[in-house]
C-alpha positions as CSV (number, residue, x, y, z in Angstrom):
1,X,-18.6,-38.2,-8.7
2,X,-17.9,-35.4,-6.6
3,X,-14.8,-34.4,-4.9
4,X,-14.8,-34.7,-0.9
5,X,-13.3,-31.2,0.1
6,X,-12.4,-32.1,4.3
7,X,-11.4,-29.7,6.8
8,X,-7.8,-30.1,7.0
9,X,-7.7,-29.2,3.1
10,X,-9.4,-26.2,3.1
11,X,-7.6,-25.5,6.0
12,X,-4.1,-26.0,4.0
13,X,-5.8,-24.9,0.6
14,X,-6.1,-21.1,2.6
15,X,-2.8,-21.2,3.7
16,X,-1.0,-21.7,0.6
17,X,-3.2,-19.2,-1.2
18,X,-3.1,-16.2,1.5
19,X,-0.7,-13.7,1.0
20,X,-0.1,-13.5,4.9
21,X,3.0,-15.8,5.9
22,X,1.5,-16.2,9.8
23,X,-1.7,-17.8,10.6
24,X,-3.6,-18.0,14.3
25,X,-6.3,-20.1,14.6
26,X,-8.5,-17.1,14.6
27,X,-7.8,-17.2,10.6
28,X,-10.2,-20.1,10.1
29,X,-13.2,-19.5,12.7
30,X,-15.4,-19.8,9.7
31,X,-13.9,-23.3,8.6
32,X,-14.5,-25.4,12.1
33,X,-14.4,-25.3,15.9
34,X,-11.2,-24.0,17.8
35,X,-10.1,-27.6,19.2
36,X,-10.6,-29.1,15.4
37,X,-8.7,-26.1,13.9
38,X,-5.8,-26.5,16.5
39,X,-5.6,-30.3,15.7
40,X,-5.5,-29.7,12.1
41,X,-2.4,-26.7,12.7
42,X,-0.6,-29.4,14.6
43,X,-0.9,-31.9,12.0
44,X,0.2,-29.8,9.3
45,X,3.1,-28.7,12.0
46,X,4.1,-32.2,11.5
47,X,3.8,-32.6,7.7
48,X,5.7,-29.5,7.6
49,X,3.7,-27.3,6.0
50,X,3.7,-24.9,9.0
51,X,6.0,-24.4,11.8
52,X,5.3,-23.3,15.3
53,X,6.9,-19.9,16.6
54,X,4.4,-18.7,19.1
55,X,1.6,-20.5,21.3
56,X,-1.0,-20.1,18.8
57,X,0.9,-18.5,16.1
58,X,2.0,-20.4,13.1
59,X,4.5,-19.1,9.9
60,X,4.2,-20.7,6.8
61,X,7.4,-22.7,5.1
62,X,9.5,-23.4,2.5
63,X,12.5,-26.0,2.1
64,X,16.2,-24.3,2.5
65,X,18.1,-24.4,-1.2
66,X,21.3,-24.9,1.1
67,X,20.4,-27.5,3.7
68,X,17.1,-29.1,1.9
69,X,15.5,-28.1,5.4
70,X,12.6,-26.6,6.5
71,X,12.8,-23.1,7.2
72,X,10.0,-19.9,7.3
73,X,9.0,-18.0,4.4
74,X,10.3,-15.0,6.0
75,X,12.8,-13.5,8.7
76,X,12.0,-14.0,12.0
77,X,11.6,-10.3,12.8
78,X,9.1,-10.0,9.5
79,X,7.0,-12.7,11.1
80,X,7.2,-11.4,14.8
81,X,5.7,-8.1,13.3
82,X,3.0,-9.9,10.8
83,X,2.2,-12.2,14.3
84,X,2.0,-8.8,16.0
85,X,-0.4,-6.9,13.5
86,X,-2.3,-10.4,14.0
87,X,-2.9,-10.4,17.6
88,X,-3.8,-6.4,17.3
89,X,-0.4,-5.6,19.3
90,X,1.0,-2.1,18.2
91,X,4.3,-1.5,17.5
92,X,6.7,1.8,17.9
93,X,10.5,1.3,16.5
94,X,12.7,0.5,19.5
95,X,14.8,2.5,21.3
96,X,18.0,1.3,18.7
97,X,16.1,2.2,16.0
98,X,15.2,5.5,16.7
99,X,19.1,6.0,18.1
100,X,20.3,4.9,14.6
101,X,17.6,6.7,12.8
102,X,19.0,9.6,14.4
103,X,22.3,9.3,13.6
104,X,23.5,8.7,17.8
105,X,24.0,5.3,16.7
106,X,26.2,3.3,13.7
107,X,24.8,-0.1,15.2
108,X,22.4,-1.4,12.8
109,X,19.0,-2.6,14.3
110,X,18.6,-6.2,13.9
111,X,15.2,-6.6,13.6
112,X,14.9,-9.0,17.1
113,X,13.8,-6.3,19.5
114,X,10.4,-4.5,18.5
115,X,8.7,-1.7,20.4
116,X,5.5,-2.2,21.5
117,X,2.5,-0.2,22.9
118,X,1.5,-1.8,26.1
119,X,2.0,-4.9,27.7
120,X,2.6,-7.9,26.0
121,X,3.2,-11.7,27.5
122,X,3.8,-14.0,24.5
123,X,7.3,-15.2,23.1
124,X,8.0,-15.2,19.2
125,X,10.9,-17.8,18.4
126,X,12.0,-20.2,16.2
127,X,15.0,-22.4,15.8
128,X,16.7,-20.7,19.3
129,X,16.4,-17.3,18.1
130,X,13.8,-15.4,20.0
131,X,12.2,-11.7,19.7
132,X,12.3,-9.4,22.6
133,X,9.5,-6.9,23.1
134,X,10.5,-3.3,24.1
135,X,7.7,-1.4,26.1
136,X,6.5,1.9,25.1
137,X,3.9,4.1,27.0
């Protein structure tokens, strides 16, 4: 008898194998339409395999060994720049950075505002935290 393979679990088989931590529907054009991918990424929102930090972008999670929550894979600012590579948005080190880089600065950089080539509209965030985008010409 052979094994029904549906949608949803290819969908989730791809996501647990990649080595990428963010996913946009874009990632499984080849698997189904856009409205039946988007469906699927919302119902695996819900089952928490993925969360939501961007419209259309989704990170991939694990449970917290403190709280025994879910949580993402990775820091925010590593998935803002993953999501960014993504999309095809460039990025420069911002201003802070470069400041600390050359030693005009002891503040560390978080990580939460990224420098970007160009203009940009969409909001990274999860959990209340949010990354700002620094324009660069």
């Amino acid at each position: 008898m052979a094994r029904k393979t549906t949608i949803k679990s290819k969908i989730a088989y791809r996501i647990k194998r990649s080595a990428s931590s963010v996913f946009v529907r874009k990632d499984f054009d080849n698997i189904s339409d856009y409205d039946q991918v988007g469906r699927i990424l919302r119902e695996l929102v819900q089952t928490g395999m993925l969360i939501n930090i961007g419209y259309g972008v989704y990170a991939r999670t694990k449970t917290s060994s403190l709280t025994g929550n879910i949580i993402p894979e990775k820091s925010l600012p590593e998935l803002a720049q993953e999501a960014l590579r993504k999309l095809k948005v460039k990025t420069v080190p911002s201003n802070g950075e470069n400041s600390y880089n050359r030693g005009q600065s002891t503040q560390v950089p978080t990580g939460r505002v990224i420098g970007v080539r160009g203009r940009i509209s969409r909001k990274i965030s999860y959990n209340g935290s949010h990354i700002s985008f620094e324009q660069h010409n």
